[in-house]
C-alpha positions as CSV (number, residue, x, y, z in Angstrom):
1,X,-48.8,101.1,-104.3
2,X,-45.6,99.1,-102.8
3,X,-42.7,99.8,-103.3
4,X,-39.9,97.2,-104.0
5,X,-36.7,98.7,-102.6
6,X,-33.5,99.2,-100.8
7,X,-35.3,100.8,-98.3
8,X,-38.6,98.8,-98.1
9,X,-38.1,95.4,-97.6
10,X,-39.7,93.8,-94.0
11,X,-39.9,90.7,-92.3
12,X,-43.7,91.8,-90.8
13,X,-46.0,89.1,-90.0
14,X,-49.0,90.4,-89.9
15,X,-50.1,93.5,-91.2
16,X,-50.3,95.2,-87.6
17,X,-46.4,95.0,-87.1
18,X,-46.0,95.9,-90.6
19,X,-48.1,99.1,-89.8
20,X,-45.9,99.7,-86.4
21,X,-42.4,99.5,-88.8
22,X,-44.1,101.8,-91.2
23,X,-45.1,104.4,-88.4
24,X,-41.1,104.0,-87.2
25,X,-39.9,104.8,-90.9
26,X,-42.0,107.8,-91.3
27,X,-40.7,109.3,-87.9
28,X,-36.9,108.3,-89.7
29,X,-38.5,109.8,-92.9
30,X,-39.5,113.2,-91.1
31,X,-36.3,113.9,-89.6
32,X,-34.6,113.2,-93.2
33,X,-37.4,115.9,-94.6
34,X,-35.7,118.2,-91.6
35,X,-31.9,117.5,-92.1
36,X,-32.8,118.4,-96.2
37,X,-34.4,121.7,-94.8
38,X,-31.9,122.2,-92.9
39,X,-29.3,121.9,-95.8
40,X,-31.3,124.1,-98.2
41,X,-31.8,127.2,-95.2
42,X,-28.2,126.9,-94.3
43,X,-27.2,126.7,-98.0
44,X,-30.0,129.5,-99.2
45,X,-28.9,131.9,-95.9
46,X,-25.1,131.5,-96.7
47,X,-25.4,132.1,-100.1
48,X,-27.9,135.6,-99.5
49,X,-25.2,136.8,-96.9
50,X,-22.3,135.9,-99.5
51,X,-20.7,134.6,-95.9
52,X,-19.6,131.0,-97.1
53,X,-17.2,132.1,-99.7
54,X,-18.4,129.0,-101.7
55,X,-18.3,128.9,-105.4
56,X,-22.4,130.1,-106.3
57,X,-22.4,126.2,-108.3
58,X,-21.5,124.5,-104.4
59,X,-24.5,126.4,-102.8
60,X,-27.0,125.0,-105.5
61,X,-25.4,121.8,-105.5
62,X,-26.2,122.2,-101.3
63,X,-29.8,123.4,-101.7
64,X,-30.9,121.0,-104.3
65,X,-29.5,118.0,-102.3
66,X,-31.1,119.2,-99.2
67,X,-34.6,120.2,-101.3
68,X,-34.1,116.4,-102.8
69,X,-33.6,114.9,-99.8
70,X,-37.0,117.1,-97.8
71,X,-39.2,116.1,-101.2
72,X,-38.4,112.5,-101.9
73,X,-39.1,112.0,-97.5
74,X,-42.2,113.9,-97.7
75,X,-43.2,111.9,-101.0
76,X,-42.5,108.7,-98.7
77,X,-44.4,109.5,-96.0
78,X,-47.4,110.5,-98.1
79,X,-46.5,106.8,-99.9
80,X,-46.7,105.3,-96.4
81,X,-49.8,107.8,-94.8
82,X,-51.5,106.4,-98.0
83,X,-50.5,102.7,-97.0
84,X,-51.5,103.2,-92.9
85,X,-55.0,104.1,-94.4
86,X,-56.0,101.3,-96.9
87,X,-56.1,97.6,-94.8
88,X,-55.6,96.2,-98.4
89,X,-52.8,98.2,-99.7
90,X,-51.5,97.9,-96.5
91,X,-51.4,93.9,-97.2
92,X,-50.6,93.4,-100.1
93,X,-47.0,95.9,-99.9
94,X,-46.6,94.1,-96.8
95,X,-46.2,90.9,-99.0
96,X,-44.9,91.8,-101.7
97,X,-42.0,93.4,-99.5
98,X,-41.6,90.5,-97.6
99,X,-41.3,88.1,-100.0
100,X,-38.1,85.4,-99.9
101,X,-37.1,85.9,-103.0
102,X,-37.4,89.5,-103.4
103,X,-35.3,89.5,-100.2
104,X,-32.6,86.9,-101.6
105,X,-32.5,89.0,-104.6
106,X,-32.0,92.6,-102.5
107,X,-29.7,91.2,-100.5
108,X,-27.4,90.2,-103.3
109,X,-28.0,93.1,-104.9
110,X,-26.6,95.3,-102.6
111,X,-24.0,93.1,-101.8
112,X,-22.7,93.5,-105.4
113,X,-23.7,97.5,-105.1
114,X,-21.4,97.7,-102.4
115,X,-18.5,95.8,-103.7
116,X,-18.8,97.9,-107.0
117,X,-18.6,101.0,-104.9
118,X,-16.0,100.0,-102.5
119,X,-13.7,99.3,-105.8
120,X,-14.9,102.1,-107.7
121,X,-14.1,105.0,-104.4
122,X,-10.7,103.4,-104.0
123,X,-9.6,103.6,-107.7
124,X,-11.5,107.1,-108.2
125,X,-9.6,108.3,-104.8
126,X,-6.5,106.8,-106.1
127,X,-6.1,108.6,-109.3
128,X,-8.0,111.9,-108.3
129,X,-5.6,111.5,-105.4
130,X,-2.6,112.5,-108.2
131,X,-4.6,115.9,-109.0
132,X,-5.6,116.6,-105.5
133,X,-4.2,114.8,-102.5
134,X,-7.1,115.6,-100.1
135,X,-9.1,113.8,-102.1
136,X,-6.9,110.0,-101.3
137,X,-7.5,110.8,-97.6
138,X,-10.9,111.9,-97.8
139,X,-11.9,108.7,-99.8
140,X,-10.1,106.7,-97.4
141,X,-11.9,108.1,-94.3
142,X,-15.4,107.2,-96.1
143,X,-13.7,103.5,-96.8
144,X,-12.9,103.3,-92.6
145,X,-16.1,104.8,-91.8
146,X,-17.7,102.0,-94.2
147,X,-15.9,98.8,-93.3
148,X,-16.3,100.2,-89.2
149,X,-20.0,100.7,-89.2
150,X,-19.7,97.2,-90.9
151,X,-17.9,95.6,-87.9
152,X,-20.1,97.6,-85.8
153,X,-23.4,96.6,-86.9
154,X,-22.2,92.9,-87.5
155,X,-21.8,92.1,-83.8
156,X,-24.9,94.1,-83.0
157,X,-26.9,91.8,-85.2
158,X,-25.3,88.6,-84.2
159,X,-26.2,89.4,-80.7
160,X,-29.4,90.1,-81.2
161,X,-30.4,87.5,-83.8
């Protein structure tokens, strides 16, 4: 019932903190479930009101991120809710989540993930950029926001560890 992940990885102890982070994920997890609501209503309401003056393939590309994003949360939190209630489940993700290796491996994973992505939004904003010049500054802002929110969280986490 664990989930080897992105997204689930811990550095719990026992099984009691790993219970408290779980609890803190699935108040995280609810408010994703509300921002996809959120999305779909907005998208849904628009779309019935023909106020938007989106193309009709926008607003279902805007309700089925936001209906992705309140079904995959809710199936996390039932995922979790199913973890909180077994002691031995509970353990044994707890583990398997916190496991060295695993970890090692995550973390070099993503670091590859992101390098692949930074490369592959620069040259895809560099030659859509040709076609449509919004698009260079829009996949620059998302590069700034990135390397920012890098910097940021870096000295946040040097102070605290």
């Amino acid at each position: 019932m664990s989930a080897k992940g992105i997204f689930c990885q811990t550095k719990a102890a026992t099984n009691e903190e790993y219970r408290r982070e779980l609890i803190g994920r699935n108040w995280k997890l609810a408010l994703l479930c509300a921002v996809g609501i959120a999305v779909s209503a907005t998208a849904a309401l628009a779309w019935r009101g023909e106020v938007s003056g989106l193309p009709d393939y926008m607003m279902g590309v805007y309700c089925g991120a936001g209906a992705g994003l309140a079904l995959g949360g809710l199936i996390m939190i039932i995922r979790n809710m199913i973890l909180l209630g077994n002691e031995e489940k509970l353990k044994q993700s707890r583990l398997e989540n916190s496991d060295e290796r695993l970890l090692e491996i995550s973390s070099r994973a993503i670091k590859t993930a992101v390098q692949v992505m930074m490369f592959a939004a620069l040259a895809g904003g560099l030659i859509g950029g040709i076609f449509y010049p919004i698009l260079v500054k829009a996949v620059l802002f998302i590069v700034y926001v990135f390397l920012f929110s890098y910097l940021v969280a870096r000295k946040v986490y040097e102070k605290r560890m």
